[in-house]
C-alpha positions in Angstrom: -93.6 104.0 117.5 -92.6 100.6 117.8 -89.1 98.9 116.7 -90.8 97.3 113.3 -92.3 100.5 112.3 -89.2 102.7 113.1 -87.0 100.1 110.4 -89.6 100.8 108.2 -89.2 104.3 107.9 -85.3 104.1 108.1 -85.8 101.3 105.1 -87.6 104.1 103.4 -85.7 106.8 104.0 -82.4 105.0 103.0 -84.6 104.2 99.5 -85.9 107.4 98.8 -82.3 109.2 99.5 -80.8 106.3 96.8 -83.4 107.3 94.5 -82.2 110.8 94.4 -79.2 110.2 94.5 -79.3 108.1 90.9 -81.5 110.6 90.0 -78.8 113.4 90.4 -76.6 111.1 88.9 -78.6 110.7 85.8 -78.5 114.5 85.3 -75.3 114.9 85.8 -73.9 112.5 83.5 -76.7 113.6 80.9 -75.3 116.9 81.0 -77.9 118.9 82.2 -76.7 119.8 86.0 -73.4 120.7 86.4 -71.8 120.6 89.7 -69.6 123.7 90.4 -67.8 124.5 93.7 -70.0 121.7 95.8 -73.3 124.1 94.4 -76.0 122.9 92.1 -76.5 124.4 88.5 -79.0 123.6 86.4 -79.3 124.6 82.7 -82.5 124.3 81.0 -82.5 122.3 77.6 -86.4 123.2 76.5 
């Protein structure tokens, strides 16, 4: 792998691990995961 392709995939990985993170964020302050003791909960609201 050369040094262009290697940022790449760190570039990517530091987007996709942002994404989630707003993402958890989002659920969290919607109500719908709860954090508990540094473990994930999620209630259902169907």
């Amino acid at each position: 792998m050369n040094q262009a392709e290697e940022y790449l995939s760190q570039n990517k990985y530091a987007e996709h691990r942002n994404e989630t993170k707003g993402y958890i964020g989002r659920l969290v302050n919607e109500g719908c995961l709860h954090l508990i003791k540094a473990k994930l909960e999620v209630i259902k609201t169907k």
